[in-house]
C-alpha positions, -999 to +999 in steps of 0.1 A: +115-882-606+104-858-581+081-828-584+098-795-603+112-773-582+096-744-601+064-746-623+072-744-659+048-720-673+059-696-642+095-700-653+088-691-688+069-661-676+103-648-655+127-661-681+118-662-721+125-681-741+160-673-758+175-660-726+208-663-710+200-665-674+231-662-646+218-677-617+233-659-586+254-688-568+265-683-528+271-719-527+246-720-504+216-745-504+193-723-520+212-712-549+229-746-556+193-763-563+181-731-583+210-732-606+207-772-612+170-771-616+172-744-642+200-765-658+179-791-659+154-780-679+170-751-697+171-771-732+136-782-727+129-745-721+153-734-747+172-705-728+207-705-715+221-710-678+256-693-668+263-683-628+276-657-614+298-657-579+302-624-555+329-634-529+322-602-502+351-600-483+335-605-450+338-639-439+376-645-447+385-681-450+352-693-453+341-668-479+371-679-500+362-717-496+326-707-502+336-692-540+361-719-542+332-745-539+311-728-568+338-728-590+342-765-589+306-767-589+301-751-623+335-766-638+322-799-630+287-794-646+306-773-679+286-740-668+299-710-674+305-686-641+314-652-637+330-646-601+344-615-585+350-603-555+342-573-538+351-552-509+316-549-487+336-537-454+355-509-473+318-499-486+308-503-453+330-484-435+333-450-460+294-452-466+284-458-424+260-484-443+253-518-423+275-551-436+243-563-453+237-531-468+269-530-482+271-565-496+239-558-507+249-531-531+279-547-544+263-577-548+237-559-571+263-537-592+276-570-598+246-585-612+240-554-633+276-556-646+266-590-659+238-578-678+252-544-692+284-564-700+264-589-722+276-620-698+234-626-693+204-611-705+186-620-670+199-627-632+184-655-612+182-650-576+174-681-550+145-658-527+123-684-519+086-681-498+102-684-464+127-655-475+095-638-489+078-641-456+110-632-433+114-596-456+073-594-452+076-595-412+106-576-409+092-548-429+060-550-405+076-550-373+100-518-388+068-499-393+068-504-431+038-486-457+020-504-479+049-508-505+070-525-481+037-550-474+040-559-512+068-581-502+103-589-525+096-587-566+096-617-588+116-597-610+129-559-610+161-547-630+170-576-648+168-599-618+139-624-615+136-647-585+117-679-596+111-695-561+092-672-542+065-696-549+089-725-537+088-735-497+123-741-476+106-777-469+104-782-513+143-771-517+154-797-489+135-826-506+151-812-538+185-810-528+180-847-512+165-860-540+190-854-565+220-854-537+231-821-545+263-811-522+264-774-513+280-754-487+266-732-451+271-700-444+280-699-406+262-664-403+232-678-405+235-702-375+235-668-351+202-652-342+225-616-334+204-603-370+173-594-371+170-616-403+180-645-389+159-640-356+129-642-371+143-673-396+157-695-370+133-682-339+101-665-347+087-680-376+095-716-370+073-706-331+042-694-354+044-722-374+038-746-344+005-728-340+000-710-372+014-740-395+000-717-432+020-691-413+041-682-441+011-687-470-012-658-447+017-633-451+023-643-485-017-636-492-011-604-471+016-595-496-001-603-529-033-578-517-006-555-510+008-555-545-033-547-560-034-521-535-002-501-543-006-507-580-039-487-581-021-460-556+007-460-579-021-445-605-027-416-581+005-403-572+020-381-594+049-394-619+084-381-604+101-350-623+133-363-632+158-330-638+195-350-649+205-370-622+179-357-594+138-361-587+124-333-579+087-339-558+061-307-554+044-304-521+008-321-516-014-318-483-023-357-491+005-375-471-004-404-488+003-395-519+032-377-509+046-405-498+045-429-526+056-399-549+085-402-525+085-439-535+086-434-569+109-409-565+129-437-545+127-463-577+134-437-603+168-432-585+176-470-586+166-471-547+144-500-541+151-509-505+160-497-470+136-465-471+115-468-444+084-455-427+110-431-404+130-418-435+093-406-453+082-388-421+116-367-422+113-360-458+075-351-450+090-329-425+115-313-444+085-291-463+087-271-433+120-265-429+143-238-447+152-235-481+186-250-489+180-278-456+194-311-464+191-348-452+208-382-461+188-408-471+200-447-476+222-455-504+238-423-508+208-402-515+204-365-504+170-344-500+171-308-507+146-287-495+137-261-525+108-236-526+071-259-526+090-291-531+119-315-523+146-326-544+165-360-543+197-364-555+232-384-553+255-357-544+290-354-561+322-343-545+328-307-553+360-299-570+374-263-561+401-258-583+407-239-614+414-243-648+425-219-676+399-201-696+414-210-732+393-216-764+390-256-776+383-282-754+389-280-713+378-313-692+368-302-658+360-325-628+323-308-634+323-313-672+335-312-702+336-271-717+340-266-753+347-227-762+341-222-803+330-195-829+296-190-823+263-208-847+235-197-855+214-212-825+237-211-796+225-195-766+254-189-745+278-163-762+301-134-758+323-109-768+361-127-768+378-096-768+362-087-735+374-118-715+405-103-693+434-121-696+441-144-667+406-158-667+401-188-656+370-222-652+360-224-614+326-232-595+317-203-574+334-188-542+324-168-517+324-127-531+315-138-564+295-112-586+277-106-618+278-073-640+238-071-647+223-067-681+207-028-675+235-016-651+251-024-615+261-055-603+245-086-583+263-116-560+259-140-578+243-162-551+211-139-558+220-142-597+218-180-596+186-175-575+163-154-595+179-179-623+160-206-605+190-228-600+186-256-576+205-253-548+220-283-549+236-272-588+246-239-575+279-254-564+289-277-599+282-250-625+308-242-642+318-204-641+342-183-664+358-156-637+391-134-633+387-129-593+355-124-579+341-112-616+321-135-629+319-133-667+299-165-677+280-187-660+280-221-683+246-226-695+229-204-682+240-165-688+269-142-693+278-111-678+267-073-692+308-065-690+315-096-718+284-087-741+282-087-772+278-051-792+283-030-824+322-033-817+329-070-809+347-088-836+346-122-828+319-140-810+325-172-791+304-193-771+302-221-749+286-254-741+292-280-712+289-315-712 
């Protein structure tokens, strides 16, 4: 028998004992000997091996025979496999994301899909040290910061990657030694990708002068990792508000940018941010209140007063729904009118809710009846309210018109008030 693929001990450091690991299977080379080694031992190591397949949609025929190829594989060896296939150049196209992007995301939704759906407790990915060192030079020459020196994860999410400590040259004696058959993705035979420039041109030139090539960028990256873990301890901890990160203005751009990092991680972001994308968000301090940019993967930056929010943005509904008491589902939340507790904050005076009143996010003309007389738009209501302005649009409002009578967790208007009069008091929550 031939050397492990994987040190033990380091494999029971990624994947306890008592785990059901999916090993993520392209057919491919890589994969192929991953999921067979970890086979192989998994009763010694007492955990359990399944697979999971994402077919992409990109390479038609071949991406078919491809899946095709790890289904047989994992019948043949009784292995369980999850497959499914996704649409990466629909994602592509309605997201102006790159084909690797886009299969990139799916791929990962996937994976967490396992997981959350109880199909594995832990994902095993086939990164090995010449992938490691690839995503290391890549990141260089794209002008990367020291997070992006750090290199990819052994594990993050629920997905571990056992052979980043494992050379290309130790999978092909693997795969020879135990005949394994596996299948080639023709994508990678073209040098048009950056990624597989530097695979099939760059890096095999160093290594005819620079053989430990691969090992000095791997020491590079490990250096990397001490280096941002004690930054990590200086920049301040992201101020998560619901679905957004909200980051406060500091005059060290350092630490403004790994709080941007952080910010980054704590939306489920963990690639495609680079250098460029920090120097606009760095800009954007300067700009207007209410200025916006997109960022990778969907995410938006607000500029708010001293700070910069990040957030997904949802599609904003404009319709209308009428006011009633019970239970009305809105495409911005669930609103639940009832007799008031003792305890609830937002309340009013049913009797003085016109008729005709209806749920609705705000137009343009909207108002505000003000508690100690007159009125205010209630642009400059939600303002001095210190609304976001990326919320200001998916609050839920009660409103006949341009009268605003409630604003859903936040106030109600002086004309709905309660007084010495009012007979029954309601109020109101959203979920």
């Amino acid at each position: 028998m031939g050397k492990d693929l994987v040190d033990k001990s380091y494999l029971s450091s990624l994947v306890p004992a008592g785990s059901v690991v999916a090993v993520a299977v392209s057919g491919g080379r890589d994969s192929v000997a991953l999921l067979h080694f970890l086979k192989s031992v998994s009763s010694e190591l007492s955990f359990e091996v399944r697979a999971v397949n994402v077919e992409h949609g990109i390479r038609g025929e071949e991406s078919v025979r491809d899946s095709e190829f790890v289904k047989s594989f994992c019948k043949s060896r009784g292995i369980p496999l999850l497959s499914k296939s996704v649409d990466a150049p629909q994602l592509k196209k309605s997201e102006g994301l790159t084909t690797e992007e886009a299969a990139r995301i799916l791929r990962y939704e996937v994976f967490a899909e396992a997981i959350s759906g109880g199909f594995a407790t832990v994902v095993a990915t086939a990164h090995h040290k010449s992938d490691d060192a690839e995503t290391l030079l890549l990141r260089i020459l794209r002008g990367t910061g020291i997070r992006g020196l750090s290199g990819i994860s052994e594990k993050s999410n629920g997905v571990v990657r056992p052979l980043l400590k494992t050379s290309s040259e130790e999978i092909d004696a693997y795969v020879s030694e135990h005949s394994l058959p596996f299948v080639t993705d023709s994508t990678n035979l073209s040098d048009e990708a950056d990624r597989n420039f530097l695979r099939n041109v760059v890096l095999p030139l160093l290594k005819t002068r620079y053989p430990k090539v691969e090992d000095s960028l791997l020491r590079l990256s490990e250096n990397a990792k001490e280096a941002e873990a004690f930054l990590d301890k200086c920049a301040p901890e992201p101020k998560l508000d619901g679905e957004s990160v909200l980051i406060e203005k500091t005059d060290d751009k350092v630490i403004l940018r790994l709080a941007f990092e952080k910010a980054f991680r704590a939306l489920g972001v963990y690639s495609d941010v680079e250098m460029r994308h920090y120097r606009l968000l760095e800009n954007l301090f300067l700009a207007e209140v209410g200025s916006e940019l997109d960022m990778p993967h969907g995410v938006r930056a607000v500029k708010e007063r001293g700070a910069v929010r990040l957030y997904f943005p949802k599609e904003l509904w404009s319709g209308e729904l009428p006011f009633s008491e019970g239970v009305t589902e809105t495409p911005v939340g669930k609103a639940t009118v009832f007799l008031k507790e003792d305890g609830d904050k937002i309340y009013f005076d049913a009797g003085k809710i016109p008729a005709g009143s209806v749920f609705r996010t705000r137009r343009a003309g909207d108002f505000i009846q003000k508690f100690g007389g007159g009125q205010k738009s209630l642009q400059d209501f939600l303002t001095d309210k210190k609304i976001p302005a990326y919320l200001k649009d998916r609050i839920l409002l009660v409103a006949k018109g341009n009268e605003v009578f409630a604003v859903c967790g936040v106030d109600v208007s002086r004309a709905v008030a309660v007084d010495d009069k009012t007979q029954r008091v309601l109020a109101i929550n959203v979920k």
